[in-house]
C-alpha positions in Angstrom: 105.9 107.9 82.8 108.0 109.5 85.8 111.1 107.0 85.8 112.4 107.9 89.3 109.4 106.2 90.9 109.6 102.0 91.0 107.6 100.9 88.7 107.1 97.0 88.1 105.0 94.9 85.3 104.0 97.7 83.3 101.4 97.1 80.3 99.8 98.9 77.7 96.0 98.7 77.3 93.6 100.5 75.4 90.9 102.8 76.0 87.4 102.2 74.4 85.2 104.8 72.8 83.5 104.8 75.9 86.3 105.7 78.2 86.7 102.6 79.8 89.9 100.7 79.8 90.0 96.7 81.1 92.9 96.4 83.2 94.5 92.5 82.9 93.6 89.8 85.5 97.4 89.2 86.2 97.7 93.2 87.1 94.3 92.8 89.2 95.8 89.7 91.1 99.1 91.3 92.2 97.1 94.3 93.6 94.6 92.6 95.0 91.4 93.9 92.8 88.4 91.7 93.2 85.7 91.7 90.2 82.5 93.9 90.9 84.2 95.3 93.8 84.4 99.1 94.9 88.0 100.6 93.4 89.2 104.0 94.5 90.7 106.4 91.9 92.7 109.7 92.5 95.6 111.5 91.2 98.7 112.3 93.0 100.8 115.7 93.2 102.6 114.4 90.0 99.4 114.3 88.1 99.2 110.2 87.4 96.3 108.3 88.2 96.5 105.8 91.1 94.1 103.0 92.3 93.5 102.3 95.9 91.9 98.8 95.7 90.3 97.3 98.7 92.2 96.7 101.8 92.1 93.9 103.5 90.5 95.0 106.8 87.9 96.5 104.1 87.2 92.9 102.4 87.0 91.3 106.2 84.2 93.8 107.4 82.4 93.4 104.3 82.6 89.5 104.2 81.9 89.5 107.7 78.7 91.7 107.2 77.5 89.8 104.1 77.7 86.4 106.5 76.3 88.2 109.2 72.8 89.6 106.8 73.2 86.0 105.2 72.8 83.8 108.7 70.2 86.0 109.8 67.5 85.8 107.0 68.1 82.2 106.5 67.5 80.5 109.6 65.2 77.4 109.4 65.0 76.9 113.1 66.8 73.2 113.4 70.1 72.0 114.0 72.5 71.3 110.9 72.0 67.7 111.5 67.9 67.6 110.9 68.5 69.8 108.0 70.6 68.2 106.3 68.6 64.4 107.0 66.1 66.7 105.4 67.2 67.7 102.6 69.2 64.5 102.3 66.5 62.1 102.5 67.5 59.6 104.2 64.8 57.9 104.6 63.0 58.2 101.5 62.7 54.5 99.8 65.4 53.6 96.9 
């Protein structure tokens, strides 16, 4: 490990026989990796590895196209309020 860069938290983790490694869900919080997410790899001029995980502006376009497919394939055609007396029923007999 190159000592003159900052480095914080550092663990150790093993790589399987199949190449992968699992990196821990403390080190995925403080970097902001999200489960089943896209994750950028590359190495720098020194030859380390470094991960680029998704940027904020990233995660708001893709939450904001998920909500935008979702609302659009799932329209029922009524207001909130019927719906939910619907599915609700409210006047069904107790």
């Amino acid at each position: 490990m190159n000592m003159h860069v900052n480095v914080s938290d550092v663990v150790t983790v093993r790589m399987g026989d199949d190449g992968m490694i699992q990196l821990p869900a403390a080190v995925m919080r403080a970097v902001g990796i999200v489960p089943g997410r896209p994750v950028m790899l590359g190495r720098n001029d020194r030859g380390e590895v470094v991960i680029f995980p998704e940027t904020p502006e990233e995660r708001s376009t893709r939450r904001a196209t998920v909500i935008n497919d979702l609302s659009s394939k799932h329209s029922t055609g009524q207001t909130t309020e019927k719906y939910m007396d619907l599915i609700r029923w409210r006047d069904a007999p107790l």
